[in-house]
Each structure stands twice: as C-alpha cells, then as structure tokens.
C-alpha positions in Angstrom: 0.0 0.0 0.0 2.6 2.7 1.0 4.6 1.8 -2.4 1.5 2.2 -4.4 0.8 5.6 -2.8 4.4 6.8 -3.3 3.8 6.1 -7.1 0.6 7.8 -7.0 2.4 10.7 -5.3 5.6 10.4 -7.9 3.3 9.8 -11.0 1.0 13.5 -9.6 4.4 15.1 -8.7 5.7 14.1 -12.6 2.6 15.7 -14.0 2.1 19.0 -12.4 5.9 19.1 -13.0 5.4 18.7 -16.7 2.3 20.4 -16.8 4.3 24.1 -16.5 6.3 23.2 -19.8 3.3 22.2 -21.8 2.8 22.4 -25.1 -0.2 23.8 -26.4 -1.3 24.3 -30.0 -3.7 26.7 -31.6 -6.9 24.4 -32.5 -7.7 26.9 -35.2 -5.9 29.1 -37.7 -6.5 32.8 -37.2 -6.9 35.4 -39.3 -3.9 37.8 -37.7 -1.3 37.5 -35.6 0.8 40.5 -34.4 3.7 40.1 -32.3 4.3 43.3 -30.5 1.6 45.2 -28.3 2.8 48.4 -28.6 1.5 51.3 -30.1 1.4 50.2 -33.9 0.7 46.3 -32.5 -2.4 47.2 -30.3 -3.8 49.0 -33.1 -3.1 46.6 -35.9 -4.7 43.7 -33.7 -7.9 46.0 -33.3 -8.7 47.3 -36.3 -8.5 44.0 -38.0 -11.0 42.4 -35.4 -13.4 45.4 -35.9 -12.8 45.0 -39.7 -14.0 41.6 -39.3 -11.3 39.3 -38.7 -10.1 37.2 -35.6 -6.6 38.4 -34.3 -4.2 38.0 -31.4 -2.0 39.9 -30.1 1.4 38.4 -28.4 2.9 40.5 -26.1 6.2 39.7 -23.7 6.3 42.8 -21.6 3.2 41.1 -19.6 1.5 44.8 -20.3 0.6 46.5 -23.1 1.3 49.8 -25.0 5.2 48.9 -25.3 8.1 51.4 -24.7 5.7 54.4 -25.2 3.5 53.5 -22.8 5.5 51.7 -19.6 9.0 53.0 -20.1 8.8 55.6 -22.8 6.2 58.9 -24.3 3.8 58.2 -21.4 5.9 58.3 -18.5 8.2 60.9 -19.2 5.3 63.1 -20.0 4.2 62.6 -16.9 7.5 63.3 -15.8 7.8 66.4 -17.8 4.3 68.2 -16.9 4.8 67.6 -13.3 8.1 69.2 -13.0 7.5 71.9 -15.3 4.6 72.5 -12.5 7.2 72.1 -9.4 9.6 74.8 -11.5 6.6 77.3 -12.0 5.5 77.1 -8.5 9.1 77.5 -7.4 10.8 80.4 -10.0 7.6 81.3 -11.5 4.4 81.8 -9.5 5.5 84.9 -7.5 6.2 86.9 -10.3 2.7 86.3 -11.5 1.2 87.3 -7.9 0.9 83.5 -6.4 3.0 83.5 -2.9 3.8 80.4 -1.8 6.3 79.4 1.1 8.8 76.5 1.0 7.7 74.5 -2.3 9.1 71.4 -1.6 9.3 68.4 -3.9 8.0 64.8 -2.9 9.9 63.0 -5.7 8.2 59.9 -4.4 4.4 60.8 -5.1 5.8 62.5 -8.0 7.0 58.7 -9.5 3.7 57.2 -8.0 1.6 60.0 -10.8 3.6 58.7 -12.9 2.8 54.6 -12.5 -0.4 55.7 -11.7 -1.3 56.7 -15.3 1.2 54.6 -17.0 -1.3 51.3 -14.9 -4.3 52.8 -16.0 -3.6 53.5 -19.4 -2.0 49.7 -19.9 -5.2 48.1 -18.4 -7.5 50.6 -20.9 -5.8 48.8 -23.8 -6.8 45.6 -22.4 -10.1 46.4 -22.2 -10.1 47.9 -25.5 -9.3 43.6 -25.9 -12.1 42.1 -24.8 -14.3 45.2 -26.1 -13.1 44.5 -29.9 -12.7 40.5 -29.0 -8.6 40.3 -29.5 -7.3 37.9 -28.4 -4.3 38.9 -26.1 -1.3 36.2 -25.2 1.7 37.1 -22.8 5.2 35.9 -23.8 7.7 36.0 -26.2 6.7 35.0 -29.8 9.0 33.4 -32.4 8.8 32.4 -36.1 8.5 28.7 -36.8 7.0 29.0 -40.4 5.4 31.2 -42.5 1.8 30.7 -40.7 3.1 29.5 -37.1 4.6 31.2 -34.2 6.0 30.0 -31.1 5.2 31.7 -27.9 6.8 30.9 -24.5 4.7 32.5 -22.6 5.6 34.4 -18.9 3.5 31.3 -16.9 6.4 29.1 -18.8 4.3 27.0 -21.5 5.0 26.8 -24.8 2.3 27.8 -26.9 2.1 27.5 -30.6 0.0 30.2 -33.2 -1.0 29.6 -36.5 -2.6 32.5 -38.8 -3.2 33.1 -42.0 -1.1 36.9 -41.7 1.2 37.9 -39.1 2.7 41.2 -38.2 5.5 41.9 -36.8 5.7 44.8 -34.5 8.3 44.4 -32.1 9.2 48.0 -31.5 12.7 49.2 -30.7 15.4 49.2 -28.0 17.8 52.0 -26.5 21.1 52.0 -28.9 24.4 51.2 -26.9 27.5 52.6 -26.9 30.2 49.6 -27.3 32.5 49.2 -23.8 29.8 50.7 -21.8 27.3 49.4 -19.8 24.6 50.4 -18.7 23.4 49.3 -15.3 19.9 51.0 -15.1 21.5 52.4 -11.7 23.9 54.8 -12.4 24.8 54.5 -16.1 21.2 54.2 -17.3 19.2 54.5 -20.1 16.2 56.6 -21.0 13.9 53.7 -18.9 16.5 54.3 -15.6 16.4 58.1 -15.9 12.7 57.8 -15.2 12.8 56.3 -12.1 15.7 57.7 -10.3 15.0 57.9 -6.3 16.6 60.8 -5.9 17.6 64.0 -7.8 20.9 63.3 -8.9 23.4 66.2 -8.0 24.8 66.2 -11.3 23.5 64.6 -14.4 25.3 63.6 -18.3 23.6 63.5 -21.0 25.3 61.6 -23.6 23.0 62.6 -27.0 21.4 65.6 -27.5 17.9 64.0 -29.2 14.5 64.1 -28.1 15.1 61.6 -25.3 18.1 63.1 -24.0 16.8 66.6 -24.1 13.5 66.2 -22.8 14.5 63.6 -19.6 17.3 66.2 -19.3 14.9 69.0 -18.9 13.1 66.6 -16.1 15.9 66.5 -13.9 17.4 70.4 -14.8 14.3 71.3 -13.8 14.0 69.4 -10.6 17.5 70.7 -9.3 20.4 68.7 -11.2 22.9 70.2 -13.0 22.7 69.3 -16.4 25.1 68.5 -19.2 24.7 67.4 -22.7 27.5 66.0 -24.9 26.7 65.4 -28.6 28.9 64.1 -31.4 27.9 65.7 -33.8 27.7 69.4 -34.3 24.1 70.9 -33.7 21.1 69.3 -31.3 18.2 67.3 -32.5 19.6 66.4 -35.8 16.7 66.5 -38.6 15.0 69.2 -36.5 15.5 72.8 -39.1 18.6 74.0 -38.0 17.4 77.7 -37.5 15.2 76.5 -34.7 17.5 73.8 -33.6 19.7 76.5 -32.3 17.4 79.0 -31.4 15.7 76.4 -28.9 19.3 75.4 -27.5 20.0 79.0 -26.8 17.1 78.6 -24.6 17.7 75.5 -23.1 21.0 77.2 -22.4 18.7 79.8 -20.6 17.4 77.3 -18.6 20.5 76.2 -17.2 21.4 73.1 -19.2 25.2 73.0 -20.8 26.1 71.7 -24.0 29.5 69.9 -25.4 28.9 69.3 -29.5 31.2 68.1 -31.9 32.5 65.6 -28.5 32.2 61.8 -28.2 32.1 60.0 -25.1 34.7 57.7 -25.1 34.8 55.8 -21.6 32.8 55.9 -18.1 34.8 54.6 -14.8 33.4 54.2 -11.2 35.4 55.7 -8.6 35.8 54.7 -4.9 33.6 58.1 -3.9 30.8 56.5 -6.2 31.1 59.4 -9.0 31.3 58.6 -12.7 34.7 59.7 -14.8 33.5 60.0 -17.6 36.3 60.7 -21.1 35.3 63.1 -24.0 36.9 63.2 -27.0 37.1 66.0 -28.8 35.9 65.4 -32.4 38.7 68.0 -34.3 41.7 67.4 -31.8 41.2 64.0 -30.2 41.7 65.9 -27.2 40.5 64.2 -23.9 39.0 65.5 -20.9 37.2 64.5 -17.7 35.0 65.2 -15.6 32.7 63.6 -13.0 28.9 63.4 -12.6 26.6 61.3 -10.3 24.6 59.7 -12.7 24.8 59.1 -17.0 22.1 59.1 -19.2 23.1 57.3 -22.5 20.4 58.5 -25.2 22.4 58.2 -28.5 18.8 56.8 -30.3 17.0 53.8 -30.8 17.3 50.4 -33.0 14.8 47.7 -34.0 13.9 45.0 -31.7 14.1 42.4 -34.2 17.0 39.5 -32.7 15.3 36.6 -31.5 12.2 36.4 -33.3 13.5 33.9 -35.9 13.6 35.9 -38.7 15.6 33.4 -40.3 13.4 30.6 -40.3 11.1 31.5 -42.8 14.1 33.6 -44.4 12.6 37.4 -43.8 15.0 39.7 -45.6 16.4 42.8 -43.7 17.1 46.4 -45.0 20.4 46.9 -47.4 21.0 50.3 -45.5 20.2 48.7 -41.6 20.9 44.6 -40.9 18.5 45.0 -38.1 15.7 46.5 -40.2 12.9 44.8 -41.8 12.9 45.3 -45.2 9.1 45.7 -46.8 7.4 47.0 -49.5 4.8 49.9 -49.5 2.3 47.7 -48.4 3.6 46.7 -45.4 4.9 43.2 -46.7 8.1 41.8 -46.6 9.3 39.4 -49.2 7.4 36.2 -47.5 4.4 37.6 -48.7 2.0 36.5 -45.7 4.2 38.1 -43.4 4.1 42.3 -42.8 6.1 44.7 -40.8 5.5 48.2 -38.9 6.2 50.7 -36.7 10.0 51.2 -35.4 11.5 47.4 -36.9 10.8 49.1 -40.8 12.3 52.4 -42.4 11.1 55.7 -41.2 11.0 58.1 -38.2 10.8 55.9 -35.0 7.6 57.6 -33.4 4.5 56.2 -31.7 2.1 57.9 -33.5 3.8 56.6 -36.9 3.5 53.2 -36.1 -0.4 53.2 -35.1 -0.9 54.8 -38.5 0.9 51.6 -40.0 -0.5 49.1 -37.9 -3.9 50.6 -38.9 -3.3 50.6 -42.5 -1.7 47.4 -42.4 -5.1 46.1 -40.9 -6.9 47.5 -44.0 -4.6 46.2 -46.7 -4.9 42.7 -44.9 -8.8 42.8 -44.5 -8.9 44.2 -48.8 -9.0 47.3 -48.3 -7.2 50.3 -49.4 -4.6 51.6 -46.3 -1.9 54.7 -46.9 -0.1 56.4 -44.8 1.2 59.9 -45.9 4.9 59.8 -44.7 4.7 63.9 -45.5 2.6 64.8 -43.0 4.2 63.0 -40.2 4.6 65.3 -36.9 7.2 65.3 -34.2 6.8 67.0 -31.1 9.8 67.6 -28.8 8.1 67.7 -24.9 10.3 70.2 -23.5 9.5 73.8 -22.2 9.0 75.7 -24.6 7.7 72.3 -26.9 8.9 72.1 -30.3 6.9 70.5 -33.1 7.3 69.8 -37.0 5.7 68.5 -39.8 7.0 68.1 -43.4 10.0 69.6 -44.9 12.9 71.9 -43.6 14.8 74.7 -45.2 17.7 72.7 -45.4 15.7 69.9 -46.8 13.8 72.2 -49.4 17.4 73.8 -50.3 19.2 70.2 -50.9 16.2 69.4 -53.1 16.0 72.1 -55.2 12.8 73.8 -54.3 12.4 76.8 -54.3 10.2 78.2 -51.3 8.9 81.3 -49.2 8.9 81.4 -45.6 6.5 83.5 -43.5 7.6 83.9 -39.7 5.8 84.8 -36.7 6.7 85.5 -32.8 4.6 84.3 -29.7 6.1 88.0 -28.8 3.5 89.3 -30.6 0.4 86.8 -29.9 -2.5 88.4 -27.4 -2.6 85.1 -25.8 0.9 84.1 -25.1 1.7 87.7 -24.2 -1.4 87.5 -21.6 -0.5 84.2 -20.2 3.4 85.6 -19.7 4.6 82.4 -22.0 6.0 84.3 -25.6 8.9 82.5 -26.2 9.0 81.2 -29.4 8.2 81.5 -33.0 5.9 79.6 -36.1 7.0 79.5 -39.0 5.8 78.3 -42.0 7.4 76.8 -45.7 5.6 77.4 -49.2 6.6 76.6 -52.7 7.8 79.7 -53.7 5.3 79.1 -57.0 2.2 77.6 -56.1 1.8 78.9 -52.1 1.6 74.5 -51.4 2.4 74.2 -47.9 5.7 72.3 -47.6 6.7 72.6 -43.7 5.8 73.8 -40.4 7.9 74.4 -37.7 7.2 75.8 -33.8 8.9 76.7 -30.8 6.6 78.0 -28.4 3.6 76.8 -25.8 1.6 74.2 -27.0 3.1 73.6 -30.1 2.4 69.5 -29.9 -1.0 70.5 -30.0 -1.0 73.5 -32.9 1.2 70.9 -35.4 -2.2 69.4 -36.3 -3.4 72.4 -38.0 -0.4 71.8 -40.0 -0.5 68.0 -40.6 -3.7 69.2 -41.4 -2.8 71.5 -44.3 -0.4 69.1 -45.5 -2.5 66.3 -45.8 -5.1 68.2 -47.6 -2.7 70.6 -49.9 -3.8 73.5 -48.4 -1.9 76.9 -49.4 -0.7 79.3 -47.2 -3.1 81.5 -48.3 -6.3 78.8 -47.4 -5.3 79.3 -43.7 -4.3 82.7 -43.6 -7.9 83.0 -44.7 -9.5 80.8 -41.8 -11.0 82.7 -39.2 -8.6 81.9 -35.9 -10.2 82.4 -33.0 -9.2 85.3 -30.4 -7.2 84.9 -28.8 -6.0 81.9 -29.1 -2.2 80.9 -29.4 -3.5 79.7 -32.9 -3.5 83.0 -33.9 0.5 83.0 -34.7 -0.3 80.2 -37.0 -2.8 82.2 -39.1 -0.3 84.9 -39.4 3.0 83.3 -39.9 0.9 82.1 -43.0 -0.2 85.3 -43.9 3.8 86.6 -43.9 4.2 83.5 -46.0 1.9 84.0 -48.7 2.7 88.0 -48.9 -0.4 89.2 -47.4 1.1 90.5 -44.2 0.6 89.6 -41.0 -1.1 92.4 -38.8 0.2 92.5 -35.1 3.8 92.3 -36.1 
C-alpha cells in the first residue's frame, strides 16, 4: 500500500511538474497574428477584429502599450508636466502674484503620478481587448513558419500560433554605446532616468535628441545640473537647424550646458561613487574628464528584431540597416503573408507613426485600401518651450532644389501668449515659392504639440498658405501666430507684427 501511494504521489508530482512546460497548440488558424503590443501592434490587432477578422495579439512585456507607454512617451510626459509644474510654483508663481512658502518636492508621489497613469492607461488597452474580441497572449513570440509562431509564454508553457497573416511589431530598444554598460543604476538609459529615487546632483547626458533633451529637462528642472555632450555638431539632428539653435539657446537659458562636436569615449566608477567620464574632442582627439553622479546614454533607438526567428522563414532585412525589416509599401516583406511596422521598418521611429501603419496594415490585410502619408508626419519635442514639426525643412527644401517662401511669426507678438506671460517662441511656416503649397511647419513656443495638427492638417489636404491665412482663428488663441506666420508666407502680411 505505501509503495502504491508513493507512485501515486511520484506519477501527480511528474505531472504538475510537466504540466508548467506544456505544449499547447492553436486548435484553429486565425486570421492575424501580431507580435508586439505596442502602439502600432495594439492597433493593428484592433482594427482587424473590428474590420472583421479574428486576431491576437502576443505581447512579452506582460503589459501593453510597449516602450511608449510603460517605459517611454507616457511616462516621461508625466514626468515632464509635473516638474515643469514644481519649476513654476518655485521660480515662477511669485512673479505672477501666487505666494507660496517653502515648495518642496515629494519626488516619491511624484514617481507614484507617474505609475499611476502609466497602470491605468496599460489596463485601458486591455479592455479595448475584450471590447473588440482580440485575443491577447503574454510571452515572447518566435517564427516557426510562415503561418506558425511559437510563444513561450511568462507562466512558462509553450504555446504554438497559427494564422493566416502575421505582423511583426516588435518595436525598438535604446542603442548602446560599445565598452559601456549600462546598469539602469547609475549609467542608465532613457527607462532608468525615469525612475531615479533621488535628484541626482549632477547629471550627463550623452545625445542631444529628443530623449536626452527632454529627460534632461526633467531633472534640470528638478534641481540637477545638467550636461549634454553630442557628437555631432548641432542638437536634435533632422530638426531645421534655424530652430534647432534658437531652442538650445534657450535650453541654455534654462540652465542646461552643451559639449557638441564631443564623443564619449569611456565611463569609470570611482571609490567616492562618481562617474569619470572621457570626451573626446571630435577636431583634436583631445581628452577631458570630468565627473557626474549619474549618465544618461540617449544616443537613439534600434529595432527589436533578434530573436524572433527571422531566419526561419528567411525574412530579408534592409540593405541600409541589418537589423531592419525590409518591406514593400504595403507593409509586406518578401514572405508575402508576413508584414512589418512601426520602429522594426524604415522611417522616423515615433509612436504615433507606427499606429498609423498598424492601422493601415489592418486594411490592406482585410482588402481594403490603407496609406499612410509619410509627408505629413509630426514630431513633437516635450520640452519647455515644446517644439513640433511636420513636413520639410529649409535645409531639406534647399538640398532638393525647391524653391520656397517662408512666412515667420513670434509668440512676442500673440495676445494670448503675451497675456498668459509664455511668448517664447516663433511659427513659422514653408511654401513653394510658385504655387503657395504648404511644404513645412515648424514651432517653438507653448503648445506647439497641440498646434502641429493644423499643420499636418494643411499638409494632408494641400492647403496653401493662403487657405489658412484666410481661416478665421479664434481670439485669442495661441493659434492665432499660425494664421499669421501664413499670412507673412503667402505676402499678405501679418497684422500685429
């Protein structure tokens, strides 16, 4: 009896043991699979199901919304509003008649806003799940074929996918700089210089792009002194170089330093717990030294594409970029059945560019016609004042040949900026010097992420300078420097300046 219960107990021990590395395959073949729930995956896998067709969505991060939501746009916005708020109250408010003693900063509730909205937004998209009938799976998913994927999913089972399409839309991953590592502690990267426990004394920035200069303008803000080396010669490279350094003048203003043309060449701990970091100087090879408390490496981004098994079903890669997927305008790469978006393909690596793919992707796999106008793709730069873009820049325009106008105009002279004591900053706006098409926009000022849209707008529709400087704006509104940087653009003259 005792033997034939310590079978019993080996043969159930044996099974619940084996039971956590099950195998499970997909009884049916779905319509789409997406690998990847971030911005452009959560959106793909939607608007297929509401177009008609069963999807999935395989996700490893155990939440959804990708970098952007949990360690990227979302939380350092939060980061970013918040202490622009903590700056006001502290250099700010007096001078607009608001008295108040001893603002202190509670870094701690300030990181718990920050979850807070980064947990609610990550459950919304699971309930925008079961609302549209996705089917959501956490884990890791791999190619096995041209229809199946292999998922090893976070309870530890190994699940296998078949579908008739699959996306990828893996996202990307904080580029590295070779010899240095980063330990999310004190050499971090832009997902460790959100949750720092305390306001670093001094802080290096190594990359003077949107990620360095807006998490840099977190912690200037909050009390560290801030320094930015970049290797080449100018900030936020693809940004028009007129406003590029017009808006580091004014990050200069705010305290932040700048070393361009430098390279940082090597980071040492030291017994006191400082960082040593070594600059090269791009002209002389000079080196120098110096120390800070923490380093923020934010040199860009490269697709997440290694360990997906790419190879398997022999997915070709970009000519220009190995670790890019190469596809064709519709989204496909050259296993037909297979598609690609968001920051693993060509093109700006931007949240909002990647939903537009995953939703057109959806619509070319349902039949249907999807596009997405790479022309009239914004960027918006977080910091105070924001900056935000859409279309060309002079120094595009000028390589290319075109031949354009520009109309300018300040916040300076804008009723509402000058009212709310915010008028840093200018609009400006780039026409074909022939037919008045608008071919750029570009802003420094308050709300300017939100004002782009009347220009993605305009250049999604073909609208003329001369069509907006002819739209009643309303007054007064901030707007108003739009409608009159396109009347100096389309010779009609602006009136208040």
């Amino acid at each position: 009896m005792l033997q034939r219960f310590s079978r019993l107990v080996h043969r159930r021990s044996y099974l619940n043991h084996t039971k956590l590395h099950r195998r499970f395959f997909s009884s049916e073949q779905l319509d789409v699979a997406v690998i990847g729930g971030g911005p452009g995956g959560y959106a793909c896998a939607i608007k297929a199901a509401q177009l008609g067709l069963s999807a999935i969505c395989i996700e490893g991060r155990g939440t959804l919304g990708g970098t952007c939501l949990n360690v990227g746009c979302i939380p350092s916005k939060a980061l970013l509003h918040n202490s622009h708020l903590y700056h006001e109250a502290k250099h700010d408010f007096a001078k607009r008649g608001i008295i108040i003693d001893n603002v202190k900063l509670d870094l701690k509730a300030l990181m718990g806003i920050k979850s807070q909205s980064v947990d609610g937004l990550t459950k919304g998209i699971e309930g925008l799940f079961k609302k549209n009938k996705v089917k959501y799976t956490k884990g890791w998913g791999k190619l096995v074929g041209a229809n199946q994927i292999e998922v090893n999913t976070l309870d530890n089972k190994t699940e296998t996918i078949s579908a008739k399409n699959i996306v990828i839309a893996t996202g990307s991953d904080s580029a590295k700089i070779p010899g240095i590592d980063i330990d999310e502690k004190d050499i971090v990267s832009s997902t460790g210089a959100l949750s720092f426990d305390a306001v670093p004394e001094s802080l290096l920035v190594v990359g003077a792009g949107v990620i360095g200069l807006e998490l840099g303008s977190v912690w200037n803000r909050l009390g560290s002194k801030v320094h930015v080396v970049e290797f080449l010669d100018r900030i936020l490279p693809g940004v028009d170089q007129d406003y590029a350094s017009k808006f580091q003048k004014m990050l200069t203003k705010q305290g932040m330093s700048f070393q361009l043309s430098h390279a940082v060449k090597g980071i040492e701990k030291q017994s006191s717990g400082k960082l040593k970091v070594s600059v090269e100087n791009n002209a002389d090879k000079k080196i120098s030294t110096a120390e800070y408390e923490k380093v923020l490496v934010a040199i860009g981004r490269v697709p997440y594409t290694e360990g997906l098994g790419l190879e398997n079903v022999g997915i070709q890669m970009n000519e220009q970029n190995k670790r890019q997927v190469a596809v064709n305008d519709h989204f496909q790469t050259n296993v037909s059945n297979i598609y690609a978006i968001g920051d693993v393909i060509r093109g700006a690596m931007l949240a909002h560019k990647a939903e537009e793919e995953g939703i057109a992707c959806a619509e070319i796999i349902a039949g249907k016609p999807g596009h997405v106008n790479y022309n009239a793709i914004p960027g918006v730069i977080y910091t105070y004042p924001e900056v935000a873009s859409v279309g060309k820049t002079e120094e595009e325009l000028k390589q290319e040949g075109v031949e354009y106008v520009k109309g300018e105009f300040p916040f300076l002279a804008n009723s509402r900026a000058r009212t709310n004591a915010d008028a840093e900053g200018f609009v400006k706006i780039l026409a074909d010097k022939k037919t008045d098409r608008m071919l750029g926009v570009h802003i420094i000022g308050p709300n300017a992420g939100e004002m782009i849209a009347e220009g993605v707008i305009a250049l999604e529709y073909g609208a003329s300078a001369e069509d907006i400087a002819r739209t009643c704006h309303a007054h007064p509104t901030l707007s108003e420097a739009f409608k009159e940087a396109c009347m100096n653009a389309c010779g009609m003259k602006a009136i208040h300046f």
